[in-house]
N, C-alpha and C positions, 0 to 999 in steps of 0.2 A: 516807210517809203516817202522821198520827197514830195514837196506836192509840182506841178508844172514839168514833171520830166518823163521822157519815155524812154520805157525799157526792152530793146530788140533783142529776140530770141531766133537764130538761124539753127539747122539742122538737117542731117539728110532725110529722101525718103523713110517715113517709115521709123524717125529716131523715139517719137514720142511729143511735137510738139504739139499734136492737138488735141491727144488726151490730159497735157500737160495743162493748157489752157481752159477746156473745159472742169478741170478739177479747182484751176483757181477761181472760176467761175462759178462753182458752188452747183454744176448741172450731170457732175459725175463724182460718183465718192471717191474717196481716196482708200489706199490699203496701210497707210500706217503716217507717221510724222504728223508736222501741226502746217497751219495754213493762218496766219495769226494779223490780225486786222486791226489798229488800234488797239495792240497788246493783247486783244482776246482770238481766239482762236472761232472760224467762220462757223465753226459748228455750235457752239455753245450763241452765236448771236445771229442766225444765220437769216433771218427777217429782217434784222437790220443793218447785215452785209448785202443782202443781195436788193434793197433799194438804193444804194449808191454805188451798184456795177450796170453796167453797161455793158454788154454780150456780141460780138458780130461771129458765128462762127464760118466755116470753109464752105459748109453748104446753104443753100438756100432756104431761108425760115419762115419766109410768104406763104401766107394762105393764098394758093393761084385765084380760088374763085372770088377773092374780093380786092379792092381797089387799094393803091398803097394811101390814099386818105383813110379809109379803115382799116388796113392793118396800123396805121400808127394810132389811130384814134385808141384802137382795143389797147394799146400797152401806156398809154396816156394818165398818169395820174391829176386827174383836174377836171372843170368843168369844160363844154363844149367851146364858151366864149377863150378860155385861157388855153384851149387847145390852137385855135383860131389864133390868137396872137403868138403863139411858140413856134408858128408854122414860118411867122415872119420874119422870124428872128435871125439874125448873120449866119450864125454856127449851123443852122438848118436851110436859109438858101441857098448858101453858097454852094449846096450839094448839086441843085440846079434840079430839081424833082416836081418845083411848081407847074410844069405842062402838060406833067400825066399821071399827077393828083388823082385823075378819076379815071383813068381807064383799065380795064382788070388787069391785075398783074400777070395772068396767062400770056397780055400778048407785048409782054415788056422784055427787051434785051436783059441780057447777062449784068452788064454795065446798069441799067436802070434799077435793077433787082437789089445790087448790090448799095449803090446810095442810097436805095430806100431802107435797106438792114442799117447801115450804117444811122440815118435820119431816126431810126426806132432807136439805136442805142444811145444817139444823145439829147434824145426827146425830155426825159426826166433830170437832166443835169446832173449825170452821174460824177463822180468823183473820181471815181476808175474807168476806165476805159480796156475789156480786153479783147484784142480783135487778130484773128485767125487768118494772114494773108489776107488781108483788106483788096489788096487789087490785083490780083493776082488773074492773069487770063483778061486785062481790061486793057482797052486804048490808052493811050497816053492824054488825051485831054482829061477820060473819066480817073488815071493816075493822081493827077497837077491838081483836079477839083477836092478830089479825098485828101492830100498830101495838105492842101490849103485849110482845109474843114479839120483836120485834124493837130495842124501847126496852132491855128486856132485858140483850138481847146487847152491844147497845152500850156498858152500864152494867159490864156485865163484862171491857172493853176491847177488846169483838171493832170491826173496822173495817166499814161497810157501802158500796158503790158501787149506785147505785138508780136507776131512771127512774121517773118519777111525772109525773102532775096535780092527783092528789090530794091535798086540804088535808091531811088526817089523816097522811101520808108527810110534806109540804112542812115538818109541824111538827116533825119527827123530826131534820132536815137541818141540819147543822152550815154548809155551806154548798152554794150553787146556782150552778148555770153551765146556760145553752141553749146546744144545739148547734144551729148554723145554717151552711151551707154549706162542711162541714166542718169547723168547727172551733169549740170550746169555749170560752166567755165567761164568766165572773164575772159573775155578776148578784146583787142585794141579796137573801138568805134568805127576806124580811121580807115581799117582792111578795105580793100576790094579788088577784085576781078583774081588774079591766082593765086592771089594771098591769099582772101577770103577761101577761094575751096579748095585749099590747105587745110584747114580745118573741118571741112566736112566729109573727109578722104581719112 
């Protein structure tokens, strides 16, 4: 897979795209085929596929009774001072999560929840990036912040795997495939609004 490019996956209710994702993710098995990572396949190396992925899935993966400073801390590989300085870092401000750094995640919007999942997946500078409707149910400013944090990443050669509907994603996308009765299609980048759910129909 190239490196700096992202790859959108659309699909109806219900098609498969988020067990889909979590299998390429290494967080659910698979029933048969290879899943192959620098020509090895994820099983045979899977300690050292799963420290250069990056996880966001559909649901929320906050521990509510602690502050999104400790949930990132706990998934942090490094010391406290170099956690400190990644906190500073572009690809992690720009999420805009410095104001409630410490306040429990119990009493954090939908939208704050979700930058913080998102800030944990690219905490350790993963290489892949796989994320499950990243903003999905969000306002449009917390859209344009993830869309920018994740143009980003791209920009710096990281690779992204994504399910989406949304234009603001679809725009992001090097290229597009629906998945439709198991199995994944090439479809044109370029699609939207009743092109696009042509193919979901």
């Amino acid at each position: 897979m190239p490196k700096g490019r992202c790859i959108g996956i659309i699909g109806a209710n219900g098609s498969g795209k988020s067990t889909l994702l979590s299998i390429l993710a290494g967080v659910k098995k698979r029933d048969g085929g290879e899943i192959l990572w620098q020509e090895k396949d994820i099983r045979e190396n899977a300690k050292e596929y799963s420290s250069v992925v990056g996880y966001v899935p559909q649901e929320n993966p906050l521990m509510a009774d602690l502050t999104p400073y400790d949930n990132l801390f706990l998934w942090f590989r490094g010391t406290k001072k170099e956690f400190e300085n990644r906190l500073a870092d572009p690809d992690i401000s720009m999420l805009g999560i410095q104001s409630y750094l410490k306040k429990p995640v119990s009493k954090l919007s939908g939208g704050m929840k979700k930058r913080v999942s998102i800030a944990i997946a690219f905490l350790n500078r993963p290489a892949l990036l796989i994320l499950d409707e990243p903003s999905a149910a969000l306002d449009l400013p917390c859209k344009m912040d993830i869309a920018g944090a994740l143009q980003r990443y791209k920009e710096s050669g990281g690779t992204i795997v994504l399910t989406t509907h949304d234009e603001i994603e679809l725009d992001l996308c090097d290229s597009l495939y629906v998945l439709k009765d198991g199995i994944l299609c090439p479809i044109e980048k370029t699609l939207r609004g009743n092109e696009l759910l042509k193919h979901l129909q």
